[in-house]
N, C-alpha and C positions, 0 to 999 in steps of 0.2 A: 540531711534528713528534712524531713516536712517540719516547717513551725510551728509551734505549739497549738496556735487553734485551729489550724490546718487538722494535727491529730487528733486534739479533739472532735473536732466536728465526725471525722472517720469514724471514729469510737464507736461515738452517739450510731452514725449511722449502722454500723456492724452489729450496736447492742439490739437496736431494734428490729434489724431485720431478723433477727433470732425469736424477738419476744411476737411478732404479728408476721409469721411469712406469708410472703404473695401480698402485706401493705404497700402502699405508696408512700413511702415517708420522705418528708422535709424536712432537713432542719436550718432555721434561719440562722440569721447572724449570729456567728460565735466568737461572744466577746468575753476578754481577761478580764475576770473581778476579785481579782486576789494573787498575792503570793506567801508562800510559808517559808520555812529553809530550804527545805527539799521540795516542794511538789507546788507548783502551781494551778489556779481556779478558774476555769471558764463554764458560761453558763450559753445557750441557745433553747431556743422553743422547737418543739418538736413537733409536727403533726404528720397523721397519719391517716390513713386512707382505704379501706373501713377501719372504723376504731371501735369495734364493738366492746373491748374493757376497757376505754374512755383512757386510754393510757397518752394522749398527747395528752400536751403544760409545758413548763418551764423546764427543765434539767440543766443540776449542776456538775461538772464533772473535774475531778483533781487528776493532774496527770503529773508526771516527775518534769522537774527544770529542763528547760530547753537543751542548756549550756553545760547539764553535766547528771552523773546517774545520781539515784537517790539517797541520801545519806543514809538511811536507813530501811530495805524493803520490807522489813517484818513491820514497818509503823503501818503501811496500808495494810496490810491484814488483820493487823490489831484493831483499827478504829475501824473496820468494817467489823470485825466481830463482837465490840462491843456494841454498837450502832444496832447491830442486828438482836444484839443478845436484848437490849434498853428498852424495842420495840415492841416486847412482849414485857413489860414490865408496866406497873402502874406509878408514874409520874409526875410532878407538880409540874411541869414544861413538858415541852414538844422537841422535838428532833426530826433528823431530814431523814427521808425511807431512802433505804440503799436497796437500787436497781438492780447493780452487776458493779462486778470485782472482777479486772482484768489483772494478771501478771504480763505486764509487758518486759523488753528486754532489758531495759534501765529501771525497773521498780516497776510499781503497782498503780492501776488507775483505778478509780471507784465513780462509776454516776449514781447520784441522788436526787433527789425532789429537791428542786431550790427551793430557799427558806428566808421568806418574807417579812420588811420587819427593821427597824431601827435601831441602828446598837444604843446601849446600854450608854449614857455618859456617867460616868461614877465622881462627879462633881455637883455636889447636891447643889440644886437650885436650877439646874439647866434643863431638866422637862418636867417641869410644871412641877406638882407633889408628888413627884415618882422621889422614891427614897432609895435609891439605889445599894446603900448596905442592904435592906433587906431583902430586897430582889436576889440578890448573890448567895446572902447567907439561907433562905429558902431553899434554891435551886441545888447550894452546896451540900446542905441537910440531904434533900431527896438523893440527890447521887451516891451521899455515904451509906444512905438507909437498900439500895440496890442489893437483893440477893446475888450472888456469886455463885456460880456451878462451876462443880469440878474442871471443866473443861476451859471455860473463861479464865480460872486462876491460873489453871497452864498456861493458856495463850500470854497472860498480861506479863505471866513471872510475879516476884517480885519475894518479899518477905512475909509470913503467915503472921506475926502481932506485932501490932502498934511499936512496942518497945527495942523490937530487932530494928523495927523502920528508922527509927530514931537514931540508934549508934550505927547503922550504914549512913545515915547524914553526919552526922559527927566526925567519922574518918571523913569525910568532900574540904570540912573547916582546914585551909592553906595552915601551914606552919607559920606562929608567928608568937613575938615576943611582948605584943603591943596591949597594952594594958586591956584596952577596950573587947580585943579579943580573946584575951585571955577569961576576962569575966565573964562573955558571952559563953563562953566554951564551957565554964566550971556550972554557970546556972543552967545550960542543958542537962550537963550531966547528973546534977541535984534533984532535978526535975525531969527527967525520963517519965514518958506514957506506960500505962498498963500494959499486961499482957493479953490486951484485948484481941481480937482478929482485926486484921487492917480491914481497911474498903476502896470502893471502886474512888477513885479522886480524879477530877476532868485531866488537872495539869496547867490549866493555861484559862483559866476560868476568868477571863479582861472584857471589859464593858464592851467591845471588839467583835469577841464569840455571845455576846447573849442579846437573840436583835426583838423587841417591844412591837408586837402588831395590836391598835386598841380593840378592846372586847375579848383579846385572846389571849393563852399563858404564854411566857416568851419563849423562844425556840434557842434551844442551847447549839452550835456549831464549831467543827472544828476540835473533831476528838483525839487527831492523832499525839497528843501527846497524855492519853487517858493511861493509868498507869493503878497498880496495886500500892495502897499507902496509909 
């Protein structure tokens, strides 16, 4: 089969002839700027020829691993539907706009607006008076505070309150006989969360996915592991 940015670039070009028919479109160098477990990141600049909705820029696009199918293909449908569901919601951060959601044979590809911008280093002192717990715990806040429609809860799955979430973690704790995790074990179970309703949770929220553009809120990326919790 074709190499990954090989398919990417196809994508890109497939997606766009749909969105501008009878454009001219190019798209430049498609180059790898990421990988996940399952799905790798390439981005290329796209332009177009008339572009009367100014739709050329940057585009990022995730496609599944070269080397083998997707561990998971409900993960691209899920982070495209959160993605979509977020974009209509009011936000202390930015997110990348999702273009098109392809089901390819080996999982799911998704292009988006690439998203500008320095990660996050979460070792205080390294970008100037950026205080990085608080940038997280903001970002974390607004994602918990996310309405949830019926249809989202479907999609992500998961457990309706706090306290179900809690003892589905508690069964994942390995058997063991060892002091340290025995105490760990017995102060969860002491302290169990309410029976609040869960919230949307990133999953994977690393100074990595949150990139710092100055004058602007930061862009959170890399939803596929966004989950009910």
């Amino acid at each position: 089969g074709l190499p990954g940015w090989a398919r990417a670039r196809a994508l890109l070009e497939a997606v766009f002839a749909e969105r501008a028919p009878g454009a001219r479109i190019e798209v430049g160098r498609t180059r790898s700027v990421g990988a996940g477990l399952s799905r790798r990141q390439y981005a290329a600049h796209v332009e177009l020829e008339p572009d009367p909705d100014g739709l050329s820029g940057l585009y990022a696009i995730s496609i599944p691993h070269d080397d083998h199918a997707e561990a998971s293909p409900a993960a691209g449908r899920r982070e495209a539907a959160v993605l979509q569901h977020l974009s209509s919601c009011a936000l202390s951060f930015q997110i990348p706009r999702v273009v098109a959601v392809r089901q390819l044979i080996d999982g799911v590809a998704m292009v988006r607006t690439f998203a500008h911008g320095i990660e996050l280093d979460l070792r205080a002192g390294r970008q100037g008076r950026t205080l990085p717990w608080h940038i997280v715990a903001e970002i974390a806040a607004s994602i918990h505070s996310v309405e949830l429609t019926p249809t989202l809860r479907a999609e992500l799955g998961g457990p309706a309150t706090c306290d179900e979430f809690a003892r589905e973690q508690l069964r994942t704790i390995p058997r063991s006989d060892h002091p340290l995790v025995l105490r760990a074990a017995a102060w969860c179970r002491a302290h169990l969360p309410t029976g609040r309703p869960t919230t949307l949770i990133h999953g994977d929220l690393l100074g990595q996915n949150i990139l710092l553009d100055q004058g602007e809120p930061p862009t959170v990326i890399d939803w596929e592991y966004a989950s009910i919790g």
